[in-house]
Backbone and ligand atoms as CSV (ligand in chain L), in Angstrom:
chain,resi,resn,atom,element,x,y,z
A,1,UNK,N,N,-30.277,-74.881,-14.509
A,1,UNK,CA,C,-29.352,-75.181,-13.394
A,1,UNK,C,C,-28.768,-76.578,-13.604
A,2,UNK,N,N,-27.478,-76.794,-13.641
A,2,UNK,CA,C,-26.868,-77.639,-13.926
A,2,UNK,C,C,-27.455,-78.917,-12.503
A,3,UNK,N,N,-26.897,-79.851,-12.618
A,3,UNK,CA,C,-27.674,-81.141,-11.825
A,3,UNK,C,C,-26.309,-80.703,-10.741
A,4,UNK,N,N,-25.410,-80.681,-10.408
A,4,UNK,CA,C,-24.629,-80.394,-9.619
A,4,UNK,C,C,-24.541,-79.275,-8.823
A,5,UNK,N,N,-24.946,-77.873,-9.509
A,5,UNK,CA,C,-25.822,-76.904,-8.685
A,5,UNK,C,C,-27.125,-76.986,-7.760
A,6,UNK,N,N,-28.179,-77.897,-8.417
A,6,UNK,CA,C,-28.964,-78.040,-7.643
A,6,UNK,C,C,-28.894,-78.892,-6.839
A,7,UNK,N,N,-27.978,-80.035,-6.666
A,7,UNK,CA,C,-27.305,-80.708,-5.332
A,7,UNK,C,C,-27.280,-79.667,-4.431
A,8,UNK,N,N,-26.038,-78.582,-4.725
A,8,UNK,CA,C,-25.879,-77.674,-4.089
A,8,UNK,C,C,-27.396,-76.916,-3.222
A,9,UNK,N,N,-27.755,-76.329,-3.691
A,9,UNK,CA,C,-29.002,-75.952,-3.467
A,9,UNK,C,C,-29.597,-76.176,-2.859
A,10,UNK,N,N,-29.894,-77.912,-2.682
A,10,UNK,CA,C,-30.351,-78.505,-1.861
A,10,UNK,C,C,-29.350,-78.900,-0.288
A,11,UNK,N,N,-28.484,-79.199,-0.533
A,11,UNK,CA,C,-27.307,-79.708,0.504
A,11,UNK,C,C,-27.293,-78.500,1.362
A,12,UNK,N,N,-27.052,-77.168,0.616
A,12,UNK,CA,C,-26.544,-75.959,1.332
A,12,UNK,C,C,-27.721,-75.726,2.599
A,13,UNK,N,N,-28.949,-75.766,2.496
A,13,UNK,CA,C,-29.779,-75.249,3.998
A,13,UNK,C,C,-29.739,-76.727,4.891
A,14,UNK,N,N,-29.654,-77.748,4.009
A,14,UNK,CA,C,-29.467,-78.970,5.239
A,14,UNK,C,C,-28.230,-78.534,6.153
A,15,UNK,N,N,-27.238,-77.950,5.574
A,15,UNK,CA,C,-25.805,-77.812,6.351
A,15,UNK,C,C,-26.103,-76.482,7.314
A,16,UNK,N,N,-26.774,-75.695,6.931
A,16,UNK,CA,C,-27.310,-74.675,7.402
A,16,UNK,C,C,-27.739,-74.777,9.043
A,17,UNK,N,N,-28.921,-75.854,8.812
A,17,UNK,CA,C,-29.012,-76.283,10.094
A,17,UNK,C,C,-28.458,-77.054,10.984
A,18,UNK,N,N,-27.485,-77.769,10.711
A,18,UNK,CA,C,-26.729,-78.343,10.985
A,18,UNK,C,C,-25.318,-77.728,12.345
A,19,UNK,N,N,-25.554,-78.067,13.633
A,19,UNK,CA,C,-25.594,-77.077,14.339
A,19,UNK,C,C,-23.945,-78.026,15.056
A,20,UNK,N,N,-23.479,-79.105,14.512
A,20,UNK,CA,C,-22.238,-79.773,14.765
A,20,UNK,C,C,-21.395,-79.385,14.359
A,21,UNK,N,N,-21.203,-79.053,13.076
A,21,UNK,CA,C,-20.190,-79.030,11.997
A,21,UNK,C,C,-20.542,-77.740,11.002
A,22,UNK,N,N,-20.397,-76.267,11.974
A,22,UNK,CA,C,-20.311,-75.895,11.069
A,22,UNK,C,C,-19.389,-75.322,9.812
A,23,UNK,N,N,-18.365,-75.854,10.013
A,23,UNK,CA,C,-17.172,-75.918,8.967
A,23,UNK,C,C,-17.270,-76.750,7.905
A,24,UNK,N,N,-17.981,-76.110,6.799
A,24,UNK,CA,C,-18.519,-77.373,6.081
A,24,UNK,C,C,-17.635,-77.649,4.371
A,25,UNK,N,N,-16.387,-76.901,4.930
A,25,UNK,CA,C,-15.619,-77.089,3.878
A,25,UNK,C,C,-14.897,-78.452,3.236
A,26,UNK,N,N,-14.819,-79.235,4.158
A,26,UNK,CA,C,-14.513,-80.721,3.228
A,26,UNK,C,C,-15.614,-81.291,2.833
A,27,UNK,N,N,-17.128,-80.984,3.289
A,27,UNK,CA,C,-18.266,-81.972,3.109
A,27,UNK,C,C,-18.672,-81.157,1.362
A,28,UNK,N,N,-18.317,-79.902,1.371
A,28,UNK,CA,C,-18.490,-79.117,0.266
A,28,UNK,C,C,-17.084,-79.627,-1.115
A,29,UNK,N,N,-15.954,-79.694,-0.290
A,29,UNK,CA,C,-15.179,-80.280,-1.412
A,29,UNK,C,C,-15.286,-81.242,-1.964
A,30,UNK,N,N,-15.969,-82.462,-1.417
A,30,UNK,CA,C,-16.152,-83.851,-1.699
A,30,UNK,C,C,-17.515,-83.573,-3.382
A,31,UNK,N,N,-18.036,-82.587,-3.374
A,31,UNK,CA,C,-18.643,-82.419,-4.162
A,31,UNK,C,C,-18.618,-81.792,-5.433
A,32,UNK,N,N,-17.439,-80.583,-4.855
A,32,UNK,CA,C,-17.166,-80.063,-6.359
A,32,UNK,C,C,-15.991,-80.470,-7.127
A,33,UNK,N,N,-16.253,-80.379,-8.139
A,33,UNK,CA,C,-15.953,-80.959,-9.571
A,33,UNK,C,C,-15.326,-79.722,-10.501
A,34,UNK,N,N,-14.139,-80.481,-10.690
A,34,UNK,CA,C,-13.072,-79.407,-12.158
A,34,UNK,C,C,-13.901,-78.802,-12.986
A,35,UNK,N,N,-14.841,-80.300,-13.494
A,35,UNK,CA,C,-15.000,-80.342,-14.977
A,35,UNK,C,C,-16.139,-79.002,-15.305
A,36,UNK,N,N,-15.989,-78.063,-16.139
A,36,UNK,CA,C,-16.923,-77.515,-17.047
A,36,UNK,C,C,-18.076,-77.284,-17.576
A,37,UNK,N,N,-18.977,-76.990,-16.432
A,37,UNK,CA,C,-20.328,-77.551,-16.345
A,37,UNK,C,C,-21.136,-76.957,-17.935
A,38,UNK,N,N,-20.489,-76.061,-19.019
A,38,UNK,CA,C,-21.049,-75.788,-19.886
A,38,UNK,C,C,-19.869,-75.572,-21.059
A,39,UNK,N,N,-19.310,-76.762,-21.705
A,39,UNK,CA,C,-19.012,-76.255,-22.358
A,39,UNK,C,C,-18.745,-75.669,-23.614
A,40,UNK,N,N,-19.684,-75.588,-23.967
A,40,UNK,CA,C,-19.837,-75.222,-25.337
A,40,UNK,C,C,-20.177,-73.102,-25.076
A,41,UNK,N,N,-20.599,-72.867,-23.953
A,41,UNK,CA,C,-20.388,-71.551,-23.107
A,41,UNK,C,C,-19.197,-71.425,-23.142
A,42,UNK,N,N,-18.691,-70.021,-23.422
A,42,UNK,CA,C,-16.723,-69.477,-22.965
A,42,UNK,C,C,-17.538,-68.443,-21.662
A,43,UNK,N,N,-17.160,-68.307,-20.828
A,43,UNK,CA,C,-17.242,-67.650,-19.860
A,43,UNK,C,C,-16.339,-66.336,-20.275
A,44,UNK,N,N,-16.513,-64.973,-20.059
A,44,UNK,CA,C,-15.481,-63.842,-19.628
A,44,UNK,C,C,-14.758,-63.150,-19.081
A,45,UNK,N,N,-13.913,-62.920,-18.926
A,45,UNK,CA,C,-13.689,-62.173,-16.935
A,45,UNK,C,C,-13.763,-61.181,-17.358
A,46,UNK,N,N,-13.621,-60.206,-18.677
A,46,UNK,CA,C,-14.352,-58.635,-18.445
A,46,UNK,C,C,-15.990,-58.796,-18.590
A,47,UNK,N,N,-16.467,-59.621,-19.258
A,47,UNK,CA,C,-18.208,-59.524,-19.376
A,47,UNK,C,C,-19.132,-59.900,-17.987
A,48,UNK,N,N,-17.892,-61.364,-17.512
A,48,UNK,CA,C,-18.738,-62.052,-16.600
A,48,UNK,C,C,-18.182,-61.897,-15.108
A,49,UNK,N,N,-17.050,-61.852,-15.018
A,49,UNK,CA,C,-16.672,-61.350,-13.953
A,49,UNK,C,C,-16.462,-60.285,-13.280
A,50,UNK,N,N,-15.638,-59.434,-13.833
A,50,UNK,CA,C,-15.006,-58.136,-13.410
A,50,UNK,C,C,-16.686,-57.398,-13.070
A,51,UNK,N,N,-17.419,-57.386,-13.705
A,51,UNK,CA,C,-18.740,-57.012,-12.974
A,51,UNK,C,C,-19.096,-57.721,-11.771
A,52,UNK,N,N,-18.877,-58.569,-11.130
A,52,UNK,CA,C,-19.339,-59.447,-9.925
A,52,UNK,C,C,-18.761,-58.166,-8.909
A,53,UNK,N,N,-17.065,-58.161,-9.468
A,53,UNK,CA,C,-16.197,-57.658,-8.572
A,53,UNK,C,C,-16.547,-56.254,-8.186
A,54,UNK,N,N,-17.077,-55.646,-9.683
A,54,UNK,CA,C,-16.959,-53.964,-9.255
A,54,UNK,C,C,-18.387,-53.452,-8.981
A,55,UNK,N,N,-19.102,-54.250,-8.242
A,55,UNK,CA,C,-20.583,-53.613,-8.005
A,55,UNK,C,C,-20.854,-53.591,-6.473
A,56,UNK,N,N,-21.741,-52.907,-6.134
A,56,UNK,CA,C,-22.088,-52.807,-4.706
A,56,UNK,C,C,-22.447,-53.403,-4.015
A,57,UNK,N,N,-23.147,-54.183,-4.555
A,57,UNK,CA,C,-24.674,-54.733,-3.737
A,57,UNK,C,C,-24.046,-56.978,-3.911
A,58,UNK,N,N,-23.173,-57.496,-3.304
A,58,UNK,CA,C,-23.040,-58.706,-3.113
A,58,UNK,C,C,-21.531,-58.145,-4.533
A,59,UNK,N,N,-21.073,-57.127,-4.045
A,59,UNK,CA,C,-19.576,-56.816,-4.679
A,59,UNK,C,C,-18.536,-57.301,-4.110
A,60,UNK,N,N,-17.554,-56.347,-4.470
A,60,UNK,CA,C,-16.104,-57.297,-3.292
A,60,UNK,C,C,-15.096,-55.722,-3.756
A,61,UNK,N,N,-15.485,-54.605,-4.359
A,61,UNK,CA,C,-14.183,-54.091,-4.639
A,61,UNK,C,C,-14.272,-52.781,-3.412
A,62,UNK,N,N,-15.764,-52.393,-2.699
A,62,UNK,CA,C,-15.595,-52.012,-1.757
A,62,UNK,C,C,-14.801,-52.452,-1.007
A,63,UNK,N,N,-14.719,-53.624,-0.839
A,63,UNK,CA,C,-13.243,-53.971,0.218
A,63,UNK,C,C,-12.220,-54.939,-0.398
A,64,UNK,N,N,-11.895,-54.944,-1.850
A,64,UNK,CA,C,-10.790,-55.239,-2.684
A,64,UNK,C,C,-10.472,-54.244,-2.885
A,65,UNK,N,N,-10.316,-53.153,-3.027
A,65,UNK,CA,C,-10.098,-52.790,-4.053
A,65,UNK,C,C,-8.858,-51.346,-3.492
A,66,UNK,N,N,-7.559,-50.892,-3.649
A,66,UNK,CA,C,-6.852,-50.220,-2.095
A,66,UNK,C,C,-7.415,-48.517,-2.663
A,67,UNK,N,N,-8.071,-48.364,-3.963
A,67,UNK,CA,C,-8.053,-47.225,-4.316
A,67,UNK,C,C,-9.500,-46.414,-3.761
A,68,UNK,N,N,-10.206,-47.417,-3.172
A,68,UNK,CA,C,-11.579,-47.323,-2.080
A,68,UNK,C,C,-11.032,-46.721,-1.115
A,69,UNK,N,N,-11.822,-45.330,-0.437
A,69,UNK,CA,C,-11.773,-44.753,0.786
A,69,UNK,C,C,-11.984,-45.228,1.692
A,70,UNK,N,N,-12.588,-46.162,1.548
A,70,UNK,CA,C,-13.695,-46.334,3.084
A,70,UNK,C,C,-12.929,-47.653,4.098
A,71,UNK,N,N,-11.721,-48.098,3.892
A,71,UNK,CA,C,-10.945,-48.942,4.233
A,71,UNK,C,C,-10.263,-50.185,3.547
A,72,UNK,N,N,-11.060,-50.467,2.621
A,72,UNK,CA,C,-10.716,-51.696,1.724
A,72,UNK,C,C,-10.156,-52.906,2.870
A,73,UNK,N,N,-11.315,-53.322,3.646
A,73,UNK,CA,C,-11.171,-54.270,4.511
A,73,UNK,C,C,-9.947,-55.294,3.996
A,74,UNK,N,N,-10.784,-55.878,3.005
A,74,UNK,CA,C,-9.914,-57.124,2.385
A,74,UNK,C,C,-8.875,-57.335,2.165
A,75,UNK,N,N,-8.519,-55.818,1.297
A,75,UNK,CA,C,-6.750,-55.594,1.404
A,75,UNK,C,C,-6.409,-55.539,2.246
A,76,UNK,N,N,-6.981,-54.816,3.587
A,76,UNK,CA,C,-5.751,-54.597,4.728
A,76,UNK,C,C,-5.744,-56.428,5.696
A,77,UNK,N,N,-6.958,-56.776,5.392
A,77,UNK,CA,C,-6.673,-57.779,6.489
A,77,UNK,C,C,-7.019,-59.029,5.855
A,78,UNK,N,N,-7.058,-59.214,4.005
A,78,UNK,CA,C,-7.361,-60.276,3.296
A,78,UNK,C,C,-5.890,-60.260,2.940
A,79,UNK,N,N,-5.534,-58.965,2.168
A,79,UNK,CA,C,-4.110,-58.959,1.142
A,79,UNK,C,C,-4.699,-58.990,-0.196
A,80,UNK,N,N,-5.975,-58.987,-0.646
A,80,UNK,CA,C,-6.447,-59.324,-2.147
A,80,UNK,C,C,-6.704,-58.211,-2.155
A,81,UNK,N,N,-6.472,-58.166,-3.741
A,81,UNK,CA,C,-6.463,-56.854,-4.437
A,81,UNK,C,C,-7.598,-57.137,-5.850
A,82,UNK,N,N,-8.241,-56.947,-5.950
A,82,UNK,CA,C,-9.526,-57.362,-6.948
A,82,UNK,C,C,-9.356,-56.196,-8.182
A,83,UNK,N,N,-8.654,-55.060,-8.509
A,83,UNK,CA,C,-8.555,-54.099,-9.234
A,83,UNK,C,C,-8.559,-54.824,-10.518
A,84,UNK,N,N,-7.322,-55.214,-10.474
A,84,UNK,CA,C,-6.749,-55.449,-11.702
A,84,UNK,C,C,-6.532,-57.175,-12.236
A,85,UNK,N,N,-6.723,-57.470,-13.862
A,85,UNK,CA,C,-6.449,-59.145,-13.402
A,85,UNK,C,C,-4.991,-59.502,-12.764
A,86,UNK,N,N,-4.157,-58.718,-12.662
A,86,UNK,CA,C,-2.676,-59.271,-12.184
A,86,UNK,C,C,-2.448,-59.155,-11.089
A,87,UNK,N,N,-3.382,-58.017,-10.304
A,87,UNK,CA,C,-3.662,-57.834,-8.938
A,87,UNK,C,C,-3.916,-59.413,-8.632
A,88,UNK,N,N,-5.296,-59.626,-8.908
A,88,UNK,CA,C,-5.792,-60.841,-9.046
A,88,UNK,C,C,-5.412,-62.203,-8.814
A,89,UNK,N,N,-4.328,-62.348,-9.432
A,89,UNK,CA,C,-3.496,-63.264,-9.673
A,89,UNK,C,C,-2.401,-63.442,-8.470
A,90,UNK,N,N,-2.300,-61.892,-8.092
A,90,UNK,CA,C,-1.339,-62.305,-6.818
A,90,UNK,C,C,-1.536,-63.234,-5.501
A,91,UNK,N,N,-3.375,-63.341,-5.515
A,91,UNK,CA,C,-3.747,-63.750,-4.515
A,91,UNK,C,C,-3.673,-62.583,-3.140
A,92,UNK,N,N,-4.331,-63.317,-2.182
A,92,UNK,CA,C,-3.920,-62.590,-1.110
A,92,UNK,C,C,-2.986,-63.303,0.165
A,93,UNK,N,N,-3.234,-63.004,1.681
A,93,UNK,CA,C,-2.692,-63.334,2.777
A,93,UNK,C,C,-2.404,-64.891,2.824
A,94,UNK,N,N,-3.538,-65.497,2.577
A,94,UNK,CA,C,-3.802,-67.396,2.856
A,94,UNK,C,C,-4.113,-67.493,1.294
A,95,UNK,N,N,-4.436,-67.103,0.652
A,95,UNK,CA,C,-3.896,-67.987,-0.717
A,95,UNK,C,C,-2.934,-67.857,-1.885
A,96,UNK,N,N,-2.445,-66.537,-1.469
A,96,UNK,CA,C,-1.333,-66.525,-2.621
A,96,UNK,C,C,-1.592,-67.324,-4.269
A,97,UNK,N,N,-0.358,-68.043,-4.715
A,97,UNK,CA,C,-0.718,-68.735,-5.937
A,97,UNK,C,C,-1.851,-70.035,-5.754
A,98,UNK,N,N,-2.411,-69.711,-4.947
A,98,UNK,CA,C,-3.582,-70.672,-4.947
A,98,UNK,C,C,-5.166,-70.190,-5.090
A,99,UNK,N,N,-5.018,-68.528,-5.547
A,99,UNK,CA,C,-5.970,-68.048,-5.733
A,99,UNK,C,C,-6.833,-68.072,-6.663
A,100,UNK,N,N,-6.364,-68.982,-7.916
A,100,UNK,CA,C,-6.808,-69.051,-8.908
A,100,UNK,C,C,-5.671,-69.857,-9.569
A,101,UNK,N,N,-6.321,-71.288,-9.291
A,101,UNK,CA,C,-5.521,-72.575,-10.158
A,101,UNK,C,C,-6.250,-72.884,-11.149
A,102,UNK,N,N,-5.650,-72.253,-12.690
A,102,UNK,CA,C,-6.676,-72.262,-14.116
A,102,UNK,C,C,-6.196,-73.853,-14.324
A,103,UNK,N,N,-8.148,-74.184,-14.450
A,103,UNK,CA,C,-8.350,-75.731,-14.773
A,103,UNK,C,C,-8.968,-76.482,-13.639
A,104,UNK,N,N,-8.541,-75.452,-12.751
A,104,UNK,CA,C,-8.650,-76.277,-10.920
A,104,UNK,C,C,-9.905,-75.423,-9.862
A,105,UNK,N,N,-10.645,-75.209,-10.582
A,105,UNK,CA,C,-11.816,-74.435,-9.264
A,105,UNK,C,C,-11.994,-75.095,-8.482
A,106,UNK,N,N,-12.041,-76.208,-7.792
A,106,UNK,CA,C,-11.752,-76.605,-6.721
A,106,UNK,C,C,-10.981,-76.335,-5.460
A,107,UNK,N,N,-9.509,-76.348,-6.066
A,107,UNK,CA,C,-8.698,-75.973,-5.643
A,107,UNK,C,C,-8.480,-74.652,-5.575
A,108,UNK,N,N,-9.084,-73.002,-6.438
A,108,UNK,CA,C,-8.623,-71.928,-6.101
A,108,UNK,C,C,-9.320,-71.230,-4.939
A,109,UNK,N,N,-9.088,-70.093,-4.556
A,109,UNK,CA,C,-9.696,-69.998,-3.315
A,109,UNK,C,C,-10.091,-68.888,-3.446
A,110,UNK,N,N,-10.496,-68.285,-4.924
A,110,UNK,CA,C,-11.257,-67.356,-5.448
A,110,UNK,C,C,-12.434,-68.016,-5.561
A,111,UNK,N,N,-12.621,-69.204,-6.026
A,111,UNK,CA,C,-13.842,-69.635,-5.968
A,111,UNK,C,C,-15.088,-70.312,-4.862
A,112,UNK,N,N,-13.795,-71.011,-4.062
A,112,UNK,CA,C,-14.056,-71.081,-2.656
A,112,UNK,C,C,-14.560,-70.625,-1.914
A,113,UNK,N,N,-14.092,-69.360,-1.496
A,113,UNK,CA,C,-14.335,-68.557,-0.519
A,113,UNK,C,C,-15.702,-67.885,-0.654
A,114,UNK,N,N,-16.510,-67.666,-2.305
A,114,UNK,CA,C,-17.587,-67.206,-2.885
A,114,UNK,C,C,-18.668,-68.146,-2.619
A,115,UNK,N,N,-18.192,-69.809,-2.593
A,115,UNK,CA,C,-18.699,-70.578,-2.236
A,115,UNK,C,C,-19.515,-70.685,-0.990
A,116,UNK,N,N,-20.483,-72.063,-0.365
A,116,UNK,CA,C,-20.845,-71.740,0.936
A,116,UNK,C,C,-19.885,-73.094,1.439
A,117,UNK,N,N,-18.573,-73.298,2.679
A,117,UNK,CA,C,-18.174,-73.925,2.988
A,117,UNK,C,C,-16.963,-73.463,2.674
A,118,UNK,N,N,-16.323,-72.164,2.237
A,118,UNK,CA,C,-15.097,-71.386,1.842
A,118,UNK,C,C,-14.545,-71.823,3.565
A,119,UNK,N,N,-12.711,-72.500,2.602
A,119,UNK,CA,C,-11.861,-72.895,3.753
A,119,UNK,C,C,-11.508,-72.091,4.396
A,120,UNK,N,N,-11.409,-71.018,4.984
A,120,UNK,CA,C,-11.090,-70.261,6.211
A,120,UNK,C,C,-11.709,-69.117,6.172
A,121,UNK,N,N,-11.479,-68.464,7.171
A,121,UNK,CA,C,-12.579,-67.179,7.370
A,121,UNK,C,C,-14.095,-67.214,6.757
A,122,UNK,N,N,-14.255,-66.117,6.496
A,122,UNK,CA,C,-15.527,-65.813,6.375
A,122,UNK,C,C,-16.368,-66.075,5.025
A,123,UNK,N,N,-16.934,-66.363,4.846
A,123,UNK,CA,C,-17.519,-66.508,3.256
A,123,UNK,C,C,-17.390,-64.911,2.520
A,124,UNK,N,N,-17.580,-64.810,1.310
A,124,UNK,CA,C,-17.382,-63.321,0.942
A,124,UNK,C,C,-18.669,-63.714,-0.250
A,125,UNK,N,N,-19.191,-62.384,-0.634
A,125,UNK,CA,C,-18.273,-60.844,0.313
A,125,UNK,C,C,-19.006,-61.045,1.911
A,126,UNK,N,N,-17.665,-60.424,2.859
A,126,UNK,CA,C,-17.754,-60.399,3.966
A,126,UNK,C,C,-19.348,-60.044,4.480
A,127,UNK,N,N,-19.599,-58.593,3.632
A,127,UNK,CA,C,-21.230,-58.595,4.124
A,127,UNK,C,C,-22.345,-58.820,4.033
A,128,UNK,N,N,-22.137,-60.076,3.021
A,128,UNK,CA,C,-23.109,-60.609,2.780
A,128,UNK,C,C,-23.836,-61.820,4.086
A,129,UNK,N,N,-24.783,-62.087,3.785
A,129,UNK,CA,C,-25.726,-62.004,2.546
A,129,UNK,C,C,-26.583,-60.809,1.862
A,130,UNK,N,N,-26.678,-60.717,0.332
A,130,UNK,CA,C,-26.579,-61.353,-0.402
A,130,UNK,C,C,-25.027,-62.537,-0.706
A,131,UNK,N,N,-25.257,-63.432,-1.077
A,131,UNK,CA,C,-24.139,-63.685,-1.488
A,131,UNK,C,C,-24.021,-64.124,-3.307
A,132,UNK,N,N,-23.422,-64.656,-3.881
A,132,UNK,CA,C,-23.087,-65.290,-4.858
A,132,UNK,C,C,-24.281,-65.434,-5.641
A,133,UNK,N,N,-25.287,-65.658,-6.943
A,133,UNK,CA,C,-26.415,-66.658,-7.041
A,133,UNK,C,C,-25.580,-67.434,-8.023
A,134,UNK,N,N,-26.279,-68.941,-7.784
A,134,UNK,CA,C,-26.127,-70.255,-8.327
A,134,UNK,C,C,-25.151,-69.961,-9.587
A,135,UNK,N,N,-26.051,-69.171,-10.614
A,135,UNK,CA,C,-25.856,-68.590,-12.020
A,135,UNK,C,C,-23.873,-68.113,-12.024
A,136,UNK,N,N,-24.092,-66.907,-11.364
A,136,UNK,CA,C,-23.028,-66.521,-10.915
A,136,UNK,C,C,-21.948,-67.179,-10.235
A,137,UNK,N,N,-21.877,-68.307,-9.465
A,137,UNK,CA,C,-21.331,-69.285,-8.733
A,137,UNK,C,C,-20.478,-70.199,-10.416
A,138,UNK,N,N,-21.960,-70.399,-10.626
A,138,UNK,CA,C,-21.208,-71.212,-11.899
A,138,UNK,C,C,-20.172,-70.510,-13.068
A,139,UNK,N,N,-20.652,-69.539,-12.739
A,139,UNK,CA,C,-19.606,-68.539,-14.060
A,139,UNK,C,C,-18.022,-68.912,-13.156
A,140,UNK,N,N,-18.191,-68.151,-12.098
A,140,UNK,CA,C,-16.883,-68.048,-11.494
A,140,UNK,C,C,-16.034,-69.462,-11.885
A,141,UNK,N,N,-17.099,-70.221,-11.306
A,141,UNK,CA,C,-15.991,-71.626,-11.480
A,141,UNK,C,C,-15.812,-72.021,-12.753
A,142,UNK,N,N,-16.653,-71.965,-14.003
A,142,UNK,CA,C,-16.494,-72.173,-15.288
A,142,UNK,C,C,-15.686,-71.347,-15.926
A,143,UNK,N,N,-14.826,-70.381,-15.818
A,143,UNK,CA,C,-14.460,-68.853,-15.917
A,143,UNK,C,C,-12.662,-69.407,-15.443
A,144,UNK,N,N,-12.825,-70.606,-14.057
A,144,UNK,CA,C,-11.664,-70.850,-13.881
A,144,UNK,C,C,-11.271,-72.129,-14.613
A,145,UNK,N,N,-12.295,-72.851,-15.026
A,145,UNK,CA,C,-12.748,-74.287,-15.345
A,145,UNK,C,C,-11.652,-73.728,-16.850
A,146,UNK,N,N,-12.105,-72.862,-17.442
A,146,UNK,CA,C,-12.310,-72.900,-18.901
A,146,UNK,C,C,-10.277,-72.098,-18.909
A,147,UNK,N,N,-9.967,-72.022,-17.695
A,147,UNK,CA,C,-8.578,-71.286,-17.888
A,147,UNK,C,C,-7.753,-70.098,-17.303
A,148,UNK,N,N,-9.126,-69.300,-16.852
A,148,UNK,CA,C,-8.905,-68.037,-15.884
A,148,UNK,C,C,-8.252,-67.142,-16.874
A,149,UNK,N,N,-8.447,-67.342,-18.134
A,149,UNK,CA,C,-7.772,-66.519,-19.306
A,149,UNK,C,C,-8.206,-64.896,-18.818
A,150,UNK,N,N,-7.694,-63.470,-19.230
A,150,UNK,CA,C,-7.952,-62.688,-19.462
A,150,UNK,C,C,-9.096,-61.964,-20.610
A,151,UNK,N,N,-9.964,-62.920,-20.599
A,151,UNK,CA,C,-10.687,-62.634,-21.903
A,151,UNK,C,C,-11.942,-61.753,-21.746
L,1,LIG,C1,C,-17.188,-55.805,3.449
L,1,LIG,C2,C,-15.838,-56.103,2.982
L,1,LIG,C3,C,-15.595,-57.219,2.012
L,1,LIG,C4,C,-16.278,-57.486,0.834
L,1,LIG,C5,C,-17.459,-56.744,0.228
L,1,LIG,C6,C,-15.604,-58.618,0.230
L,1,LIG,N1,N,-14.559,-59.020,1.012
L,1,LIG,FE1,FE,-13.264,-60.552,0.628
L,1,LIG,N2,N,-12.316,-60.234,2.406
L,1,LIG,C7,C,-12.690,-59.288,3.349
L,1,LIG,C8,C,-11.941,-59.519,4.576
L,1,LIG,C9,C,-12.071,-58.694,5.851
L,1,LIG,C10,C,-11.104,-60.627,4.352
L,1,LIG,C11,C,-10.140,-61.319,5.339
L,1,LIG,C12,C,-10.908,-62.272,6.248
L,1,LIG,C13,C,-11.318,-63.572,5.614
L,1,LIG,O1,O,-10.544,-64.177,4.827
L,1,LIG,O2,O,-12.437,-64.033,5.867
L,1,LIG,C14,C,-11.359,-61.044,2.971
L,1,LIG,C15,C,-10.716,-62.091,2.355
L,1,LIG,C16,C,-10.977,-62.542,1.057
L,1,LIG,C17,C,-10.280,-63.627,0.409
L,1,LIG,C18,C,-9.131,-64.420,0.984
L,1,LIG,C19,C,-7.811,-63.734,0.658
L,1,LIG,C20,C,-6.613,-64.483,1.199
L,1,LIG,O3,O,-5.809,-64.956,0.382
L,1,LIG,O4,O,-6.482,-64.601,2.429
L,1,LIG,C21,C,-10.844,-63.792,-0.823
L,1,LIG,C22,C,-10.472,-64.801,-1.892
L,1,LIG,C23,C,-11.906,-62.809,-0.946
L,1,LIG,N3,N,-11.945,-62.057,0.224
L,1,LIG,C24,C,-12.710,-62.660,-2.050
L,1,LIG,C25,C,-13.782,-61.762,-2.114
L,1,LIG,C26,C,-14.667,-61.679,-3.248
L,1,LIG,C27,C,-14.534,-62.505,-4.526
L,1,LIG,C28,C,-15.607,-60.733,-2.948
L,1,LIG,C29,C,-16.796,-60.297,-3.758
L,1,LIG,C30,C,-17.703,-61.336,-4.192
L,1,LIG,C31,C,-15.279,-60.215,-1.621
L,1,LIG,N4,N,-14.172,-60.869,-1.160
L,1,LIG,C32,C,-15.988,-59.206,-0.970
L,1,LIG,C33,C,-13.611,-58.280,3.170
L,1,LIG,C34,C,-14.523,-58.202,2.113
């Protein structure tokens, strides 16, 4: 675990209890960082990602995804479309081209929102918890870190 994850780790149940503020999205931005927590690692978005997206259990394409029966929450009332990478790219409702600023995980709001302290609505996936683990957290953002390439 990178030394900046386990900040995380630690920070995240202090904020938890924390019964003032629970909007803890600027106290969370002040912490994360562009830079590449591995890089001599290439991250994938078919190896490492696109699996986050298309699984059940702490997934997102049950409700990304518009070719899902069961409502595809996200699309109807996110606008994200998780199918495809160009879907992807469109963003959704509140982030549009800010869904993924390659170089900028900070700033995208694909990574954000996976995050704990995601700027608006709800943390995702919506039904979690489960949510994200650390491991996985770091791919996402290293994944955007490294370019958000199609690879
Ligand atoms: C149970 C349904 C559900 C699951 C599973 C889910 N989402 Fe969502 N998602 C929503 C809903 C509903 C919204 C709109 C409300 C909000 O933004 O909190 C949304 C909104 C979003 C947005 C904001 C889109 C925008 O531009 O406004 C992002 C990004 C997102 N989801 C990513 C994900 C990711 C990544 C996963 C998987 C790790 C995931 N979601 C899993 C239902 C879901």
């Amino acid at each position: 675990m990178s030394p900046r994850f386990a900040t995380l780790a630690l920070i995240v149940p202090a904020l938890a209890g924390c019964e003032l503020e629970p909007d803890v999205g600027p106290a969370f931005a002040d912490r994360c960082t562009n830079a590449d927590s591995d890089p001599a690692k290439s991250v994938s978005y078919t190896d490492d990602i696109v699996p986050l997206f298309f699984r059940d259990a702490a997934g997102c394409t049950p409700c990304h995804d518009p070719s899902q029966n069961d409502g595809a929450l996200g699309v109807q009332l996110g606008g994200l479309d998780l199918s495809t990478y160009q879907s992807l790219l469109r963003g959704g409702f509140n982030s549009t081209g800010s869904i993924v600023v390659p170089g900028r995980p900070c700033e995208s709001v694909l990574f954000l929102k996976v995050s704990p302290g995601q700027p608006f609505g709800s943390r995702m996936p919506f039904n979690g918890p489960p949510f994200l683990t650390a491991p996985e957290l770091r791919n996402v953002h290293d994944w955007i870190a490294e370019g958000a390439k199609e690879n």
